[in-house]
N, C-alpha and C positions, 0 to 999 in steps of 0.2 A: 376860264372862269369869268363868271362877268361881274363886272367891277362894282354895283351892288352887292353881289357874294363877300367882298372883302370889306365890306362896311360893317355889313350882319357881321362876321366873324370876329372881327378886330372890337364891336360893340357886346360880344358876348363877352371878352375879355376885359374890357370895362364894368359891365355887370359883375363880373367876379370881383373886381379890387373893391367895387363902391357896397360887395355886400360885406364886407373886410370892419368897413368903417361904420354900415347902418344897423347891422344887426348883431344880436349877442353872441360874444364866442363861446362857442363848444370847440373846446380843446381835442384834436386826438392823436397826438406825437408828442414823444418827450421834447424838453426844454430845447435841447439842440440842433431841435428842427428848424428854425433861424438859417441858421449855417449852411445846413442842405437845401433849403429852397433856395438860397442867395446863390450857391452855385449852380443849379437849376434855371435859372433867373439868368445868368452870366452866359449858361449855355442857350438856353434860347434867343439870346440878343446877339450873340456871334452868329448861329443859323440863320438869322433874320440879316445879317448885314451881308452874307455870302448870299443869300436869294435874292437880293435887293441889288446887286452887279448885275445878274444877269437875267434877271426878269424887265432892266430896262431895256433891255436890246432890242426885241420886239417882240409886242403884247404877243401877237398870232403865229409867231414861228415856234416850230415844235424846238425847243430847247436839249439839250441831250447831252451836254457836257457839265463840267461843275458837278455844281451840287448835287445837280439832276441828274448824276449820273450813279446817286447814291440812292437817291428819295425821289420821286413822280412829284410830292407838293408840298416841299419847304417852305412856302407860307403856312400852310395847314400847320404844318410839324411848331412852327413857333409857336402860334397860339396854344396850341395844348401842349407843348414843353413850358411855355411860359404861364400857363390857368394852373397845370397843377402845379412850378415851381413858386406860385403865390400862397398857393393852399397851403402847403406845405412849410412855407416861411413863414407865412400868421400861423401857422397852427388853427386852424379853422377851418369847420364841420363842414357849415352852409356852403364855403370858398370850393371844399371839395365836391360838395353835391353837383355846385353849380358846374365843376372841369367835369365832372361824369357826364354832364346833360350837354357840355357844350363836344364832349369824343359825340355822342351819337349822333349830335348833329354834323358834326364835321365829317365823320364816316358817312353819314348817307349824300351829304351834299359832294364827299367827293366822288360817292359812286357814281352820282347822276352826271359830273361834271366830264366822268371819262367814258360814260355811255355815248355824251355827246362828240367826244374826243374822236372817239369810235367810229362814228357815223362820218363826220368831219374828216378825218385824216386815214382809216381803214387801216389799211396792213401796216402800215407807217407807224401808228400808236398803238398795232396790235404786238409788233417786233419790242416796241421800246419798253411797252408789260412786260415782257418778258425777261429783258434783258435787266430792267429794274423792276424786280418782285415788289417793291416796297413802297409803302404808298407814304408814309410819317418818319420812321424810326427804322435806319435799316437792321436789320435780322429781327425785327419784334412786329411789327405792323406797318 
């Protein structure tokens, strides 16, 4: 992924909190949604400190242990564990439209991300699709 990619991404999930604060709530969970977005929130910053070990190892090597041997892109997975566990902790409409808008773009940017994978690394990242199906959330997507 090229390191502009995790600016946009990491910037989508700032757009989510500051639309938190700018615009009107529409409510759409009961009161004790709080609670569940806060552990939602808890889980995404633990995924985010296990990808953060061994994504410093080296940018260009195919990684395949850890995390990665759960998920293909546990950066991706934080932001959208941690866009919707915002939504979902405000309780707010707009918060969630925007983690809707911010999956499709993370889905097409990682499609394109392992097309180049592809090209790049050949049967080497055609084995490691395989042997991790999952590209965010293992057994969901």
């Amino acid at each position: 992924m090229h390191k502009y990619s995790y600016g946009i991404y990491q910037s989508l999930l700032v757009i989510n909190v500051l639309s938190i604060f700018f615009t009107r709530q529409i409510s759409f969970l009961p009161d004790f949604s709080a609670i569940i977005g806060a552990i939602i929130i808890l889980a995404a910053v633990i995924l985010d400190l296990h990808w953060e070990m061994f994504w410093q190892k080296q940018e260009s090597q195919l990684i395949t242990d850890g995390i990665y041997s759960h998920i293909r892109h546990p950066f991706l997975a934080f932001i959208l564990i941690a866009s919707f566990g915002i939504s979902i902790a405000f309780n707010h409409l707009i918060s969630l439209t925007i983690s809707i808008l911010t999956t499709v773009i993370i889905v097409l940017g990682a499609k394109k991300e392992e097309k180049l994978l592809v090209k790049k690394l050949g049967n080497r990242y055609k084995r490691y699709m395989k042997k991790v199906p999952y590209r965010f959330i293992p057994k969901v997507i």
